[in-house]
N, C-alpha and C positions, 0 to 999 in steps of 0.2 A: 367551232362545233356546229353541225347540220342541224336545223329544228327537229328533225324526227330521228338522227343518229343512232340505232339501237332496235330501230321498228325494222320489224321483219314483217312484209307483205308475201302472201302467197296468192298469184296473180293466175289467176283462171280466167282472166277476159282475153276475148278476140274483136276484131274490125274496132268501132271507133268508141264507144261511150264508156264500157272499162275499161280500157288502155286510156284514154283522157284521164281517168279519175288516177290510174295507179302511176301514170306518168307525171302527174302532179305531186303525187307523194313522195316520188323516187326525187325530184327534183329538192326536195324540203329534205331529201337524207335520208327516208327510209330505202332497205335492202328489198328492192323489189323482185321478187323470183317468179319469171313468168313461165309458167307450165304448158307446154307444146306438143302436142301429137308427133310422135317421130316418123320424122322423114319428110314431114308434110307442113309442121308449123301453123300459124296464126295463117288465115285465109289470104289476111292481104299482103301478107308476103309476093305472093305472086297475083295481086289484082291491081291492074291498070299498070304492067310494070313496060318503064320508058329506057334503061338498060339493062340488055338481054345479060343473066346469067346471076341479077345484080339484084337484093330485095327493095322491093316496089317503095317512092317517096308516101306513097299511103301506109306503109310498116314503118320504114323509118322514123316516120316526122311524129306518128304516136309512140315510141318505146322508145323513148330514152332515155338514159341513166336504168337501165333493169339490164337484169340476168334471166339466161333463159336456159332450160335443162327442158332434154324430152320428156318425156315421159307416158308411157303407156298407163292409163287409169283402168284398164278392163284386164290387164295382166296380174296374175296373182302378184307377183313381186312386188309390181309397179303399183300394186294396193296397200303392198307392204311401206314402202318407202315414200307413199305419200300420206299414209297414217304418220307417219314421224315427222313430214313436212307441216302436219298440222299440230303436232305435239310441240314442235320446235317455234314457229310462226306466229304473229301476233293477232293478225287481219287474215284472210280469206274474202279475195274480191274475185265478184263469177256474175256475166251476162248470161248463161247458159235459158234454154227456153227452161219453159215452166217445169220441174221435176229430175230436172235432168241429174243433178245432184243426188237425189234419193233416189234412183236406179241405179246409181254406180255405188250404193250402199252407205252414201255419207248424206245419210239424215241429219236436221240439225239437234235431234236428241242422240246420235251417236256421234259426231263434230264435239258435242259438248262432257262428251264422258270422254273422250279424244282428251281434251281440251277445255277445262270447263272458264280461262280467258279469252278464252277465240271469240273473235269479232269476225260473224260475217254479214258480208256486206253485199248486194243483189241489186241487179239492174232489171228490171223489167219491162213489157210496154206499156200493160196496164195495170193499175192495182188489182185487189180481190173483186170481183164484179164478173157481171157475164162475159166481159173482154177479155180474163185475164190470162187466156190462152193462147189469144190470136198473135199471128207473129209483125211484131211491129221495127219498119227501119225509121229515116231520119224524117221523110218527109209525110209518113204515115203520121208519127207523133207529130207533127208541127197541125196535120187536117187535125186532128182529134183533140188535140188542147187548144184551139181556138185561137193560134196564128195563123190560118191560111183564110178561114172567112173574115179574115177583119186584114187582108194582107192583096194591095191590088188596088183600083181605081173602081169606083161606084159602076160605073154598068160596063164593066170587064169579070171575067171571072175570077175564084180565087186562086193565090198566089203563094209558094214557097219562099222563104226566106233564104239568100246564100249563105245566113251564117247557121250553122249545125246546132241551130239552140234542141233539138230533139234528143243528137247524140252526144255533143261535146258539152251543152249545156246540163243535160242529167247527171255526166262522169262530172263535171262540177261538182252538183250540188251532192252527188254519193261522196264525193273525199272531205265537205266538210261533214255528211254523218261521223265519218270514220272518226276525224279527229276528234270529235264530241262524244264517241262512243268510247275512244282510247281515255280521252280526259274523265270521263264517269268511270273509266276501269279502276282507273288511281284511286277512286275514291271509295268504290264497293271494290271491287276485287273480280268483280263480274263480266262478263263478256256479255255480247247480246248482240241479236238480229239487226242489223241495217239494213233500209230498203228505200229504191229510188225507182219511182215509174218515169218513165218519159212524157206520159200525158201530163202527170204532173209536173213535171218540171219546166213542161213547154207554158202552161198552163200557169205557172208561178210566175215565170217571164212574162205571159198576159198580162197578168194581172190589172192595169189599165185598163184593158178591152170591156172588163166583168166589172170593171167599177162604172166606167159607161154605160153598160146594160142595167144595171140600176139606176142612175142618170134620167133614162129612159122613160120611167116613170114619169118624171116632174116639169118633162116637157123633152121639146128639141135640143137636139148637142149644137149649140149655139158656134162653137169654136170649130167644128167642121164646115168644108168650105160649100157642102150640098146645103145650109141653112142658110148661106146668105144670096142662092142658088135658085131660094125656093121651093126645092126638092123636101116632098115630105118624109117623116124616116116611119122606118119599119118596126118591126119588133122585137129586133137583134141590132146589135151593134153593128155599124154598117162598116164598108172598106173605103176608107177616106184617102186616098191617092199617100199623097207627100205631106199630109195634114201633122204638125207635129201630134205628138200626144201626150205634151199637156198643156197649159191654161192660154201659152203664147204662143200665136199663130206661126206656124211656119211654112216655107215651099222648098222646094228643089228650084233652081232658077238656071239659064242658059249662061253661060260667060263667052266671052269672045273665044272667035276658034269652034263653037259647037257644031256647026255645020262636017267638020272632019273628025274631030274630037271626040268618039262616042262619051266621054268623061271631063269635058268642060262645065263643066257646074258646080255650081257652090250651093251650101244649103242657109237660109237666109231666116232669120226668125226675127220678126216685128215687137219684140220687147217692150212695153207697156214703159218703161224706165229710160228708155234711151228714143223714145219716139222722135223726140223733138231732136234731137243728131239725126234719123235715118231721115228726117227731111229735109235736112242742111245737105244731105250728099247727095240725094237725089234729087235736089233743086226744086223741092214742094212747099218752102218754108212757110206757104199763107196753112198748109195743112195743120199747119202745128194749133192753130185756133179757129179754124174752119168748122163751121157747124158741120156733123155727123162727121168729123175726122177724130178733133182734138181727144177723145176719147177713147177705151176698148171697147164698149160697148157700142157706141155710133161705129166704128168701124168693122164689125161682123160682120154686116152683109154687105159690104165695100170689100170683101177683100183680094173679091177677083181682080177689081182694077189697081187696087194698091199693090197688088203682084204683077200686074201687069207695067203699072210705071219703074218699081223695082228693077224688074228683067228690065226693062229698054236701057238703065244704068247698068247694070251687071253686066252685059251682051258688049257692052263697049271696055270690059277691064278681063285681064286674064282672073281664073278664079285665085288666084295668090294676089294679083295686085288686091281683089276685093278682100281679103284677109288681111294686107295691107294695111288696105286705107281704114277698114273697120273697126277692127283688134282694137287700135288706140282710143278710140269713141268709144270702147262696153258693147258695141253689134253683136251680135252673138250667129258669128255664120261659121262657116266650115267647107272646105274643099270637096268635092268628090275624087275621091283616090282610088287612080286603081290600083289593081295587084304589084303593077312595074312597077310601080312611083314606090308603093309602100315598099316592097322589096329593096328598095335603092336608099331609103330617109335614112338621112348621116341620124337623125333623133332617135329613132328605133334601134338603130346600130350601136347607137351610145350607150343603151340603158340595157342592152343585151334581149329585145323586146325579140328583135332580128338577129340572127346567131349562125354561121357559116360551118358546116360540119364534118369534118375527114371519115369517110369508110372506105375499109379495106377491100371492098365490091365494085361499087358507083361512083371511089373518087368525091370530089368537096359536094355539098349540097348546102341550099340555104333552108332555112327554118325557120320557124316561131320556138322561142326561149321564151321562157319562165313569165307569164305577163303578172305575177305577183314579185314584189320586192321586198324583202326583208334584210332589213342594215344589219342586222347579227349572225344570218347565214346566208349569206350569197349564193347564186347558183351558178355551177358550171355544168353545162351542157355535155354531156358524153354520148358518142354514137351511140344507135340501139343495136342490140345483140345480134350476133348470127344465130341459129337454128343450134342450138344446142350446144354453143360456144361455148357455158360456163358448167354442163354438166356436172362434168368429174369433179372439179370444185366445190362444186354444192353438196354432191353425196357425201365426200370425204371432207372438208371444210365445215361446211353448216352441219349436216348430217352422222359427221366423225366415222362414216364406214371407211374403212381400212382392208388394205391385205386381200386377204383371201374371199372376208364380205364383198370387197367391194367390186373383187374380178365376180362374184358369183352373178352381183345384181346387174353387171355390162353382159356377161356371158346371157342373160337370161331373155335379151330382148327389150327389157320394160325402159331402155333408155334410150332406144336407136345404137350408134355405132358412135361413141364418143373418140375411139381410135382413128374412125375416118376422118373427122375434123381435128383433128390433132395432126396426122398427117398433113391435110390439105396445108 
């Protein structure tokens, strides 16, 4: 049995932070039914698409394991028939901008006489405040929650993150509202509002940065490597390069091969615990009781040169032999991987982290599968839908229209042409 077996989603997201969130759910077993403008589908259908006639790896790689049915929301029918998709459905997940819900007439006081279980669930960019109109994507939320000023090297400007903590990170943290919203259902009988700003959630993932900024107060961030620099700090959390972020220092460091290599490096953390091994391998051993080494505190404002003797070992080891020879010692480093590498780890591929795809369009594609594991329901990976693949199914299936309802509501427009994909 699937963790969520029985849960019916009704998916009103497009591009990336609601399909994260519903594509999470659909993977744990809920019937995801994702709602599509006929003819035309989720936008990224056809954005950045790299085989012609073929939906975009930016569609596919977010909807998987969902169902998708057209449907026209501004057509009387199609007002009809999605009045019953809420009747029917447990969840209701929707990025739409601000309002947009209550001009297609499904307020959440009419949603709840719909439906008075209905959970729904809303992705935003900002909460209620003077923002919360403006329209926000991935890298908007990442400036505004206080990952781009605190993201980049001290007198560089600030800097994006490659990883999508704005959009993929929010559609996160919206599927554990949902679940906690369904788990409360069981218990009152109730449905209720979930909501996830992106500021917020880039801004949850801060969180570090804002525990710094109070910090600030009681002196210099000692563990940054502009304090042992010299460099006085400001009034904000400042953008510390490759500085870990937290208590033990860390760098990015060069490994052999850098010079061709845009990705030979490993990431190298000075562990307070394993001191006296990191100078048995770098050949420092008097360091180990050296006045202003033996210590973390004598070594703060050393640490440019204790990264600098670091790398001249590193620069001589591929970055796997340094995980190598490390790993066994407690060193606490890590490779810099790129996409190719990750794409190729027999370890990823094991655990289904990394998951190879069949569509009936594009032919095999690779992916990211399910990076949550649960020994009781497994996940299998199913391509995502075509453009109103599952239609007719869902009217007469989920929906139990029949017969002469159900030619009335294809005849009427509010579905697209469920005949022509059948045909195809």
């Amino acid at each position: 049995m699937k963790a969520l077996e029985g849960v019916k989603i009704l998916d009103f997201t497009h591009v990336q932070s609601g399909p994260t969130c519903t594509q999470l759910l659909a993977w744990f077993g809920a019937d995801v039914i994702k709602v599509e403008r006929p003819g035309v589908g989720d936008a990224t259908r056809k954005q950045l698409v790299d085989v012609p006639g073929a939906d975009s790896l930016y569609f596919t790689m977010l909807n998987h394991n969902k169902r998708s049915i057209e449907l026209n929301s501004k057509n009387e029918t199609g007002k009809q028939v999605l009045t019953r998709l809420i009747e029917t459905c447990d969840v209701m997940v929707e990025n739409f901008a601000p309002g947009a819900l209550d001009r297609m007439g499904f307020t959440w006081e009419r949603i709840q006489e719909i439906n008075p279980r209905m959970i729904l669930a809303s992705i935003k960019g900002f909460g209620p405040g003077k923002y919360e109109d403006c329209k926000v994507y991935e890298n908007v939320a990442q400036c505004a929650g206080g990952s781009a000023s605190t993201t980049g090297f001290l007198d560089g400007p600030p800097l994006v993150t490659g990883a999508q903590i704005g959009d993929s990170g929010t559609g996160l943290h919206l599927a554990l509202g949902i679940v906690t919203a369904l788990y409360h259902r069981e218990q009152s009988g109730k449905g209720q509002k979930v909501s996830a700003a992106m500021q917020d959630g880039v801004l949850n993932l801060c969180r570090v940065k804002l525990r710094d900024q109070q910090r600030l107060d009681a002196g210099p961030l000692k563990e940054y490597s502009q304090f042992g620099e010299g460099i006085p700090f400001g009034e904000a959390t400042p953008r510390a390069g490759n500085d870990s972020g937290g208590g033990q220092p860390g760098r990015i460091l060069k490994c052999k091969g850098w010079e061709t290599d845009p990705n030979a490096y490993t990431y190298f953390i000075t562990q307070a615990a394993v001191w006296e091994a990191i100078c048995d391998v770098i050949d420092e051993p008097e360091w180990k009781t050296k006045e202003g080494y033996a210590t973390p505190p004598e070594r703060l404002d050393k640490l440019n040169e204790i990264f600098g003797r670091i790398e001249e070992w590193t620069m001589t080891k591929t970055k796997f032999e340094v995980m190598d020879i490390c790993n066994p010692l407690n060193i606490p480093v890590g490779p810099i991987l790129s996409t190719k590498e990750i794409i190729e780890d027999e370890g990823l591929r094991a655990t289904g982290t990394i998951v190879d795809v069949d569509h009936p369009e594009r032919g095999r594609y690779t992916s990211v599968g399910c990076p949550i594991k649960l020994s009781e329901s497994p996940v299998e990976v199913v391509r995502s839908p075509l453009l109103g693949e599952h239609t007719t199914e869902i009217l007469s299936q989920v929906l139990g229209y029949q017969g002469e309802d159900l030619a009335k509501i294809i005849e009427s427009g509010a579905v697209g042409d469920p005949n022509k994909l059948a045909a195809e």
